[in-house]
DSSP file (Angstrom, degrees, kcal/mol; ACC not computed):
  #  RESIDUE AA STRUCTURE BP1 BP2  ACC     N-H-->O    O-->H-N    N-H-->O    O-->H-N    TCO  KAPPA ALPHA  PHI   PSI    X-CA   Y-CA   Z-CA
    1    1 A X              0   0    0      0, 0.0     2,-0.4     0, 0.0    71,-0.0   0.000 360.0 360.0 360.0 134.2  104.2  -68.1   25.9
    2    2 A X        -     0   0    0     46,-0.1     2,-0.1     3,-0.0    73,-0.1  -0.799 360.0-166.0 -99.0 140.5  104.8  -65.0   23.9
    3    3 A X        -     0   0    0     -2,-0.4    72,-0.0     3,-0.1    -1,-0.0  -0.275  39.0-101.6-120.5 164.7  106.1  -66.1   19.9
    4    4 A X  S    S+     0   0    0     -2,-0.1    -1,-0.1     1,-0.1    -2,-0.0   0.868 122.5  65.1 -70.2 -47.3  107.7  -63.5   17.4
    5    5 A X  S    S+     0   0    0      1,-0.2     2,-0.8     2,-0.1    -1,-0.1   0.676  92.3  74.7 -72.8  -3.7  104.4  -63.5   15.8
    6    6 A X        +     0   0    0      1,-0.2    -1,-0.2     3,-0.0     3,-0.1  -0.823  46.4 180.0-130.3 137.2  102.9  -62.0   18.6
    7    7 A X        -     0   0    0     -2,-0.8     2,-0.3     1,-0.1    -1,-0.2   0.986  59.5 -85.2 -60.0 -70.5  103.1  -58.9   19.5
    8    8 A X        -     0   0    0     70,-0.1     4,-0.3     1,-0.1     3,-0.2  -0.892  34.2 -98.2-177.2-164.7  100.7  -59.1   23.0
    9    9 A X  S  > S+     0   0    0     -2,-0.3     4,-1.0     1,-0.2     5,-0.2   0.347 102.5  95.2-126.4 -16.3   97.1  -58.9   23.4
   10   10 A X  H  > S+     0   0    0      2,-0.3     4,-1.3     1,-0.2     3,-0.3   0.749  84.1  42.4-102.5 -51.9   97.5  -55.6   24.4
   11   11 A X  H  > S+     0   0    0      1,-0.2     4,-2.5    -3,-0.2     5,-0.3   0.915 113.9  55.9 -47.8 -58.3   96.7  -53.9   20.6
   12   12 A X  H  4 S+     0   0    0     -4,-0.3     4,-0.5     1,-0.3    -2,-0.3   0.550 107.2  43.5 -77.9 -16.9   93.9  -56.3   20.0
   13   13 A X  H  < S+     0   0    0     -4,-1.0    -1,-0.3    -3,-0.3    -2,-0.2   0.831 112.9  56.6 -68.6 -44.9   91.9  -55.5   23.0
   14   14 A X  H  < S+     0   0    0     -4,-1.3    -2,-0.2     1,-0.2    -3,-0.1   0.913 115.8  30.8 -51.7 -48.7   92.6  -52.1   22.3
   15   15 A X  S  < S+     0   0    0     -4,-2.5     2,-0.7     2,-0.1    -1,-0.2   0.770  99.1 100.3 -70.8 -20.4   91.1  -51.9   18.6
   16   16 A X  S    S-     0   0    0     -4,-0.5     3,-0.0    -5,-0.3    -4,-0.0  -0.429  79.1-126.8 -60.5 102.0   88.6  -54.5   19.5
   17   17 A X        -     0   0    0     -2,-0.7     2,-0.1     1,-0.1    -2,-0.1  -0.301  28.6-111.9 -45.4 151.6   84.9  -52.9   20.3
   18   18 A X        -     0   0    0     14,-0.1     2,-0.8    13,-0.1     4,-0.3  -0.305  42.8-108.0 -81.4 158.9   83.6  -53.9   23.7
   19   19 A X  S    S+     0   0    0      1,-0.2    -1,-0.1     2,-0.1    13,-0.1  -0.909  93.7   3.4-116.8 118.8   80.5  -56.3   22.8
   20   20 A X  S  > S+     0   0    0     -2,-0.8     4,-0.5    11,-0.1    10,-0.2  -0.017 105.8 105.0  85.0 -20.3   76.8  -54.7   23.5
   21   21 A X  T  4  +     0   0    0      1,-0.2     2,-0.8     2,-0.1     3,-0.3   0.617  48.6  81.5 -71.6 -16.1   78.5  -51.8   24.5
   22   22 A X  T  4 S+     0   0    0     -4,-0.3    -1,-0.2     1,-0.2     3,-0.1  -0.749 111.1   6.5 -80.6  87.0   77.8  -49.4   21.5
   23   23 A X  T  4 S+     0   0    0     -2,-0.8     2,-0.3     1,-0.4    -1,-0.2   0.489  95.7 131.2 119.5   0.5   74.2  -47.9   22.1
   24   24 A X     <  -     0   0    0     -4,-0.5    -1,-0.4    -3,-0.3     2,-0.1  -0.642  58.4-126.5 -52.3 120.6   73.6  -49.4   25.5
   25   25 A X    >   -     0   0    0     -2,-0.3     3,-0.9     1,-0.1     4,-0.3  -0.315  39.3 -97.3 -78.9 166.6   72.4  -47.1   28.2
   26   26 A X  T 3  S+     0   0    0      1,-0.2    -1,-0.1     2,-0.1     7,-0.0  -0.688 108.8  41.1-106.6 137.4   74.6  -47.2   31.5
   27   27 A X  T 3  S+     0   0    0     -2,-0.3    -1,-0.2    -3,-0.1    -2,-0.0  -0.044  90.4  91.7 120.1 -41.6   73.5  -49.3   33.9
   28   28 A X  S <  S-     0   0    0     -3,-0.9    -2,-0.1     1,-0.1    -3,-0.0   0.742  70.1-148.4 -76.5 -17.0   72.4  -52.0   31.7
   29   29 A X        +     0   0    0     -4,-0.3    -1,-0.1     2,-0.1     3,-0.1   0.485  47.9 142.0  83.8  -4.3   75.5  -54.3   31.5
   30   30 A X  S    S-     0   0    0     -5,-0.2     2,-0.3   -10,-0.2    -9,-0.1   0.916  75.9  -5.2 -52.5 -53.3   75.1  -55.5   28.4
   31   31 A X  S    S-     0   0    0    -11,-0.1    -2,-0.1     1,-0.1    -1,-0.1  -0.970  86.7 -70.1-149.7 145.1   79.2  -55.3   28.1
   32   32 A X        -     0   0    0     -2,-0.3     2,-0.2     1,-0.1   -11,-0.1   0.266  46.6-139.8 -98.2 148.4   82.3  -54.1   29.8
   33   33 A X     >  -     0   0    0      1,-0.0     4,-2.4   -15,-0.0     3,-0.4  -0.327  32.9 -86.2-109.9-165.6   82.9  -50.4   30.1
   34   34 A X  H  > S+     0   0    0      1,-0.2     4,-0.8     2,-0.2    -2,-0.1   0.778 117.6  61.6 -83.7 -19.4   86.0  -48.7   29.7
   35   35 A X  H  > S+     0   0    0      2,-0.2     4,-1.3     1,-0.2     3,-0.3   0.868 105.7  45.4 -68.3 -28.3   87.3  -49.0   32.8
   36   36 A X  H  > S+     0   0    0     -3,-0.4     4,-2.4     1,-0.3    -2,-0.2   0.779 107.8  56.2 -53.2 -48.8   87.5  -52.5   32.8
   37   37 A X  H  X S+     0   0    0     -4,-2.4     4,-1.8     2,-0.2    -1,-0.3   0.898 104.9  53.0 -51.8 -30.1   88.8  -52.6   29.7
   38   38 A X  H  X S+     0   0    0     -4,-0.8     4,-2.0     1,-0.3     3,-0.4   0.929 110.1  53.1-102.6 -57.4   91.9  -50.2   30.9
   39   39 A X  H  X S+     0   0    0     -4,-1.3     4,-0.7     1,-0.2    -1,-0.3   0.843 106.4  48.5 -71.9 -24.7   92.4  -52.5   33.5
   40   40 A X  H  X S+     0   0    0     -4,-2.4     4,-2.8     1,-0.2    -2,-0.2   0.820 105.2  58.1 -35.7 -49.1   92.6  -55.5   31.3
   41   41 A X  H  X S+     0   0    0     -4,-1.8     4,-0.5    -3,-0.4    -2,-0.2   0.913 108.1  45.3 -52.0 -60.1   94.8  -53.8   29.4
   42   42 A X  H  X S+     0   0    0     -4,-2.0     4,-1.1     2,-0.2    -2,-0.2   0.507 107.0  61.9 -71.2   1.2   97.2  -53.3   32.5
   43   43 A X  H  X S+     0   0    0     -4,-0.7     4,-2.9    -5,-0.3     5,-0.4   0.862 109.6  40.2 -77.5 -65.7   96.7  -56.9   33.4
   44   44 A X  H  X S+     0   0    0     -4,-2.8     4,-1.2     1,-0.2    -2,-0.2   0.758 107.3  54.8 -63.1 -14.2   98.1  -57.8   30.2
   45   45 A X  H  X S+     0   0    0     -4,-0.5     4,-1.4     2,-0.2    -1,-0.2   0.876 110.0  60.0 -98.1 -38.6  101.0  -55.4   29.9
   46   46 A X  H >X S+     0   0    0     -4,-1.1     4,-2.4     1,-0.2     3,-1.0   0.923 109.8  35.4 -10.3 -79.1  101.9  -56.9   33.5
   47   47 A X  H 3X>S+     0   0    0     -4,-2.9     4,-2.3     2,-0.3     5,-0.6   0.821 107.9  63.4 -67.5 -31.8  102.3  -60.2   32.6
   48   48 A X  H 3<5S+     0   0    0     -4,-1.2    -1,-0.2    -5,-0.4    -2,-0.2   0.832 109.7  43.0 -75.5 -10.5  103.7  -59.6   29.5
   49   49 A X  H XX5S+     0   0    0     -4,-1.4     3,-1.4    -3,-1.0     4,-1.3   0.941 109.3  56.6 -91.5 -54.8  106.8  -57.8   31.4
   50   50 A X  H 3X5S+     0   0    0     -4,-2.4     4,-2.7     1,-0.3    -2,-0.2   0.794 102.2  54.9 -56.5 -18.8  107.0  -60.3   33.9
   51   51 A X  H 3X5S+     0   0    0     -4,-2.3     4,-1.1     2,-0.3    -1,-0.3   0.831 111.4  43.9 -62.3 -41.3  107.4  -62.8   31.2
   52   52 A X  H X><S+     0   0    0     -3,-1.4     4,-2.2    -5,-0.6     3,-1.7   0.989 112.7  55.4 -73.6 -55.6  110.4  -60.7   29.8
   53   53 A X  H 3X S+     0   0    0     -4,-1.3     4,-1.4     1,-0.4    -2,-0.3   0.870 112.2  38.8 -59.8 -74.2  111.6  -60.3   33.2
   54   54 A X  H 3X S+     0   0    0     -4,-2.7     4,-1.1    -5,-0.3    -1,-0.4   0.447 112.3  54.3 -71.2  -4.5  111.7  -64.0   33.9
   55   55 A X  H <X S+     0   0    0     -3,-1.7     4,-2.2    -4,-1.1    -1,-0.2   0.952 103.0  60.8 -60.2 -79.0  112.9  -64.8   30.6
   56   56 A X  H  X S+     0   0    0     -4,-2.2     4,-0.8     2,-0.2     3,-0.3   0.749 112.2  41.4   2.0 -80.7  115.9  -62.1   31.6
   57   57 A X  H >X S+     0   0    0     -4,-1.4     4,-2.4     1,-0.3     3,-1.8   0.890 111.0  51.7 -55.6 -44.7  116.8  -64.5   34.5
   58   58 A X  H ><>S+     0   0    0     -4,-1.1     5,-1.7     1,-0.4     3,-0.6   0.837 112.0  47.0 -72.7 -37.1  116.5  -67.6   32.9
   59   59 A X  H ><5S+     0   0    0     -4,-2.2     3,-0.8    -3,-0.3    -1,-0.4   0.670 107.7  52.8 -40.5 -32.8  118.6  -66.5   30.2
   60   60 A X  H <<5S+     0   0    0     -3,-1.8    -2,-0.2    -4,-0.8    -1,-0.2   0.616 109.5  51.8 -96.7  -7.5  121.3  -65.0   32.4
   61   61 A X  T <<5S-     0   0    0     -4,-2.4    -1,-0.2    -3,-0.6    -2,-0.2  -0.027 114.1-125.0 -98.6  25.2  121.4  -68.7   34.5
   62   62 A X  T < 5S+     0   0    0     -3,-0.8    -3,-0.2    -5,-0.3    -4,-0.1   0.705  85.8 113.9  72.1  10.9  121.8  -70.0   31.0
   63   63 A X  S   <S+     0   0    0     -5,-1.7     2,-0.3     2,-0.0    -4,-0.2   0.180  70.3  73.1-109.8  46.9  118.7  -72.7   31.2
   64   64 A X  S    S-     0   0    0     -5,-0.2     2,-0.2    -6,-0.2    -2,-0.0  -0.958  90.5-113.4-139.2 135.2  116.9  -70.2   28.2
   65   65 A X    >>  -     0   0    0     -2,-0.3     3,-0.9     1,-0.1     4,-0.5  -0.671  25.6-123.3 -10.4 113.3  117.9  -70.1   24.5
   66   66 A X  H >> S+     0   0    0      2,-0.2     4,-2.1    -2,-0.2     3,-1.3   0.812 113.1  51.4   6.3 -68.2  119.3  -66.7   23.8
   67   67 A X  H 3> S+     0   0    0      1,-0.3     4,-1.5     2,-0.2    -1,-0.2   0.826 112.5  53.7 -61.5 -19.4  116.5  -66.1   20.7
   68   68 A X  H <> S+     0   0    0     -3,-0.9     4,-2.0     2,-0.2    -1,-0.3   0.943 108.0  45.2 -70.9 -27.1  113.9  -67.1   23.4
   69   69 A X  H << S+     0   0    0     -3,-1.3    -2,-0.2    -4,-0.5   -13,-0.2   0.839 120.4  38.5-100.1 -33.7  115.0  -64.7   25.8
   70   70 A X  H >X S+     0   0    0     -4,-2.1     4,-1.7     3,-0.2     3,-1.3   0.847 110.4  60.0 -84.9 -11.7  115.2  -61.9   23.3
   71   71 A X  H 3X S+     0   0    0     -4,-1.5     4,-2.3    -5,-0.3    -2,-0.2   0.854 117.5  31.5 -53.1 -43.8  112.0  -63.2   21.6
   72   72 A X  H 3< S+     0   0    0     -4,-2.0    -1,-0.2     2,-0.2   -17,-0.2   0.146 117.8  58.5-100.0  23.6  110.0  -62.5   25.3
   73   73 A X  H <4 S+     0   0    0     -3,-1.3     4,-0.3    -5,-0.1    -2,-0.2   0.634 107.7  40.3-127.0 -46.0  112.3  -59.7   26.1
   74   74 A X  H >X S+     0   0    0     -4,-1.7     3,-2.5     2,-0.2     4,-1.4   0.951 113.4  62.0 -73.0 -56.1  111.3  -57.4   22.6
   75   75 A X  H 3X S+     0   0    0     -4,-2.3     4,-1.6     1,-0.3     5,-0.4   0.937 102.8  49.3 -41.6 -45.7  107.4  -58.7   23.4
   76   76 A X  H 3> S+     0   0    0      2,-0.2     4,-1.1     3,-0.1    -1,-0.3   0.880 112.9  45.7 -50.2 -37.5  107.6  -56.9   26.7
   77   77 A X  H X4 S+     0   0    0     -3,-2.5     3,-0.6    -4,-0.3     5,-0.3   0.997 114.8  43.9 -91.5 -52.0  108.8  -54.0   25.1
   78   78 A X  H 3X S+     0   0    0     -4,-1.4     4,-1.0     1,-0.3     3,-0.3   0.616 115.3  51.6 -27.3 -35.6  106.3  -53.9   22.2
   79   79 A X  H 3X S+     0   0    0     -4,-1.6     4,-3.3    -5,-0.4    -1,-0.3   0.836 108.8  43.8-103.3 -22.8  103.8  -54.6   24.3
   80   80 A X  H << S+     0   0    0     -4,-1.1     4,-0.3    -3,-0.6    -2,-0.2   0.313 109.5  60.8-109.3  31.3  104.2  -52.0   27.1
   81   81 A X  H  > S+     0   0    0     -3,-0.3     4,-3.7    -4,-0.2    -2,-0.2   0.537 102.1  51.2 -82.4 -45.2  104.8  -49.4   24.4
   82   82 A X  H  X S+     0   0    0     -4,-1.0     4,-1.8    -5,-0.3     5,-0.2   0.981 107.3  53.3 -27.2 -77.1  101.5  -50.1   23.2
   83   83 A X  H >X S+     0   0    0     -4,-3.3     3,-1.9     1,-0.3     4,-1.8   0.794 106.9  49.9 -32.6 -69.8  100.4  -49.6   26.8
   84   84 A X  H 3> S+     0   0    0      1,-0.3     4,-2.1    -4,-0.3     5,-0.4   0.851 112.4  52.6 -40.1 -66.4  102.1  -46.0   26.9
   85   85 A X  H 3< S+     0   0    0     -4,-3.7    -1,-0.3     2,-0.2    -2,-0.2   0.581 106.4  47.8 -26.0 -47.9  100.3  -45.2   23.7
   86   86 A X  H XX S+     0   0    0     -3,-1.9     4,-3.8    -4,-1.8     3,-2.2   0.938 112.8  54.2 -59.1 -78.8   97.1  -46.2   24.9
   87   87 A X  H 3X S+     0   0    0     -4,-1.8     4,-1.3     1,-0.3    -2,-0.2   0.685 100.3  56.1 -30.5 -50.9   97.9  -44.0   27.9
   88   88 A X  H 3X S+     0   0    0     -4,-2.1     4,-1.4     2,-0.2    -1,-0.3   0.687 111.3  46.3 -55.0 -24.6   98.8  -40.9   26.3
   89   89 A X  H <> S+     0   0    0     -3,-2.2     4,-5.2    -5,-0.4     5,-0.3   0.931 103.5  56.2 -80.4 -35.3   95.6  -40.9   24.6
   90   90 A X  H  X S+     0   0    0     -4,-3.8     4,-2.4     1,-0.2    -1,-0.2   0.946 115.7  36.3 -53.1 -46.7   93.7  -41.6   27.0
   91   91 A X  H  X S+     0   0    0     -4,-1.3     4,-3.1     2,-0.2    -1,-0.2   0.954 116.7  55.3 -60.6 -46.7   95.0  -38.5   29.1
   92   92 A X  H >X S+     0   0    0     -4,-1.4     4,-1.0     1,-0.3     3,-0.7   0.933 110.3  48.2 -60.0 -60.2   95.3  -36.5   25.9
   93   93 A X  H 3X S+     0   0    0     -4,-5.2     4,-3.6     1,-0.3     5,-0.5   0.857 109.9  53.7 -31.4 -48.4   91.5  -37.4   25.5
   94   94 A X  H 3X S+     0   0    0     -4,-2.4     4,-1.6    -5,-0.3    -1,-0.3   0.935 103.5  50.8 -68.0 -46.7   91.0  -36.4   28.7
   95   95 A X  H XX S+     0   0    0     -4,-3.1     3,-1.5    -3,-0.7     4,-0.7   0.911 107.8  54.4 -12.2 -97.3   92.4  -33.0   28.4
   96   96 A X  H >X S+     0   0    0     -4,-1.0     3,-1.2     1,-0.3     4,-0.6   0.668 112.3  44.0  -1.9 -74.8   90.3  -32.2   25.4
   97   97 A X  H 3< S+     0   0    0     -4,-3.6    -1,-0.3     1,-0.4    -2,-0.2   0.730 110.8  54.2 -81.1 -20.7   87.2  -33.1   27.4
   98   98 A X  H << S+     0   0    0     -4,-1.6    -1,-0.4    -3,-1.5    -2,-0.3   0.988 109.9  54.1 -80.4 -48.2   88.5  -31.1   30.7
   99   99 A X  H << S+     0   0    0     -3,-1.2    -1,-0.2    -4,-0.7    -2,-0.2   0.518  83.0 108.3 -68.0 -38.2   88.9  -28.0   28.3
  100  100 A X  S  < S-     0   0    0     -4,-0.6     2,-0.2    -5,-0.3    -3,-0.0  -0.298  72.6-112.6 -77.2 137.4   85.8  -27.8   27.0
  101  101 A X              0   0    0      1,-0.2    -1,-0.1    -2,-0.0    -2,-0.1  -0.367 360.0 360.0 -74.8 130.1   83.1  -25.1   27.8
  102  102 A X              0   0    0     -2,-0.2    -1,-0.2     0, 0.0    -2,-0.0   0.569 360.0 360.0 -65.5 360.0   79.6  -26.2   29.8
C-alpha cells in the first residue's frame, strides 16, 4: 500500500548503487546490471499505476475513502514522473555516447 510518506520505490532504486557492481568485470555476476535495474524500475512504476488505477475505481464505486484514493492516485503520478525522468536521461545519456568520435 502506497502512504503519503512514500513517494514509490522508484527514486530509491534509482539513487541506490547496484551491489558488487562497481569495479566488476562483465561476466562475473557479482550484481545486477543496468538492464535489470531499468526493468525493475518499470516493474515498479507498473504497479504503482495500477494501484492508482484501482484506487480510481474503488473510489468512484464509493467503497475507498476519498484521501485514500487521492493519496494512491498522486503516488502514481510521482512515481511515474520519476520514471519519465529516469527515461530522459537515459536516452539523453545515450545520445551523448552515440555522438561521440571512435
Amino acid at each position: 500500500m502506497i502512504g503519503l510518506n512514500t513517494v514509490s520505490a522508484l527514486p530509491e532504486l534509482a539513487l541506490r548503487p547496484a551491489q558488487g557492481t562497481i569495479g566488476t568485470a562483465p561476466g562475473q555476476g557479482a550484481g545486477q546490471d543496468f538492464a535489470s535495474l531499468l526493468g525493475r524500475l518499470a516493474g515498479t512504476t507498473a504497479d504503482a499505476i495500477q494501484q492508482g488505477e484501482s484506487a480510481a475505481v474503488a473510489g468512484i464505486q464509493g467503497s475507498l475513502p476519498l484521501q485514500t484514493v487521492v493519496d494512491r492516485v498522486m503516488a502514481a503520478e510521482r512515481t511515474l514522473q520519476a520514471a519519465l525522468a529516469v527515461r530522459d536521461k537515459a536516452v539523453g545519456a545515450y545520445q551523448e555516447i552515440s555522438r561521440m568520435q571512435i
